[in-house]
C-alpha positions in Angstrom: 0.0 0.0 0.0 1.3 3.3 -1.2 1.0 6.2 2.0 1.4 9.3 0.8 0.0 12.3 3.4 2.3 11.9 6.7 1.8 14.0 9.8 3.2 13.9 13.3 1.5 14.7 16.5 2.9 15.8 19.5 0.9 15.1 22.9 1.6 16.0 26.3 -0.9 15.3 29.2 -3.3 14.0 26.7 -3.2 17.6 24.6 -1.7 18.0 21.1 0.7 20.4 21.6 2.4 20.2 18.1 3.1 18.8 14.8 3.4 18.6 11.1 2.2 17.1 7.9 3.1 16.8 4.3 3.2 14.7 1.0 5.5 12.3 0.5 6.4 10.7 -3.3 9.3 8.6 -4.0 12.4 9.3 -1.4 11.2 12.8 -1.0 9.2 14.0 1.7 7.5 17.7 1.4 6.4 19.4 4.2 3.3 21.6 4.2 2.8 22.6 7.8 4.2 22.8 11.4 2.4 24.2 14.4 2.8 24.3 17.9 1.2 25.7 21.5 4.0 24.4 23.5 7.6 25.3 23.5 9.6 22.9 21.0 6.4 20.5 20.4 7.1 21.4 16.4 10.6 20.2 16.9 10.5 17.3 18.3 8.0 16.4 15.9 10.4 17.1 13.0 13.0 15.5 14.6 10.6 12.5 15.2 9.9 12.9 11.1 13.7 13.0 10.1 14.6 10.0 12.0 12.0 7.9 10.7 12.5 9.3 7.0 16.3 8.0 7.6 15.1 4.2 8.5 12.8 4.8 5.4 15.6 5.6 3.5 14.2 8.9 2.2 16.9 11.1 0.4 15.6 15.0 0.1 12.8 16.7 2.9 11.3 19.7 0.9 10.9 22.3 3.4 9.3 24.8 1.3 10.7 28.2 3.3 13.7 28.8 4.6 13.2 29.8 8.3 15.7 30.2 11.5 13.7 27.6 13.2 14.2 25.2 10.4 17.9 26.4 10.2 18.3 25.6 13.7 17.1 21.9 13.2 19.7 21.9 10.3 17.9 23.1 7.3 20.2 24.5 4.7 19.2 26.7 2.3 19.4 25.2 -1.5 18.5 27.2 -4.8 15.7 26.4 -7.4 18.4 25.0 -9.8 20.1 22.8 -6.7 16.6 21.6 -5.8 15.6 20.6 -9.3 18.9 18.9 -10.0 18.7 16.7 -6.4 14.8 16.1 -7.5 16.0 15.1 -11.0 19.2 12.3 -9.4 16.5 11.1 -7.3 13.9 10.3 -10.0 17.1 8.9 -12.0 18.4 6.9 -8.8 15.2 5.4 -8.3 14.0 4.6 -11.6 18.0 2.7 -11.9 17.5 1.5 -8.7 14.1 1.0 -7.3 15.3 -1.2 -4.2 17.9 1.2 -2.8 19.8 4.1 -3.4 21.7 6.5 -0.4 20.0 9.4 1.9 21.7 12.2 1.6 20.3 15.1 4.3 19.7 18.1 2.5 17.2 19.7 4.5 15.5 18.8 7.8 11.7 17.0 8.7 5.1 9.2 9.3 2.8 8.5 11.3 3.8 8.5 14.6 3.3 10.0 18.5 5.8 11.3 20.6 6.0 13.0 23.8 7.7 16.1 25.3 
């Protein structure tokens, strides 16, 4: 079965406090939206995402605007032309390789609950 809307929700005291979603295709996960209304619920649920996207092998999280919050979770900055190019040696590595292929952490960012 193909999955591809993801989100992660962060609870604490039986409250969501935070979390994220986005659309994942191939080894690229694309984030839409983060929110929090506690301190940090937002990143540990993108550090919850980008450890599972590593198990899943994923190679490139899309984080759509650069932001210092992002930045300070280890989001790096990439041009239009970078972006395309990474999306392009993807496409190629996967279409060569369906059953593996390398992660490479361009940016930072399943279904899963985690806890402050």
């Amino acid at each position: 079965m193909t999955r591809y809307a993801h989100s992660v929700e962060v609870w604490f005291n039986d409250e969501l406090v935070g979390g994220l979603y986005g659309v994942a295709l191939g080894q690229v996960f694309f984030g839409e939206s983060m929110f929090h209304t506690k301190t940090d619920a937002s990143k540990v649920a993108f550090v919850s995402l980008v450890e599972q996207l590593k198990i899943w092998h994923y190679q490139l999280i899309d984080c759509q605007v650069h932001t210092n919050h992002l930045q300070s979770l280890g989001a790096e900055e990439i041009d239009r032309c970078t972006f395309v190019k990474h999306l392009s040696n993807i496409v190629t590595s996967l279409l060569m390789n369906p059953l593996g292929s390398t992660y490479e952490f361009y940016s930072t960012g399943f279904n899963s609950t985690s806890s402050l």
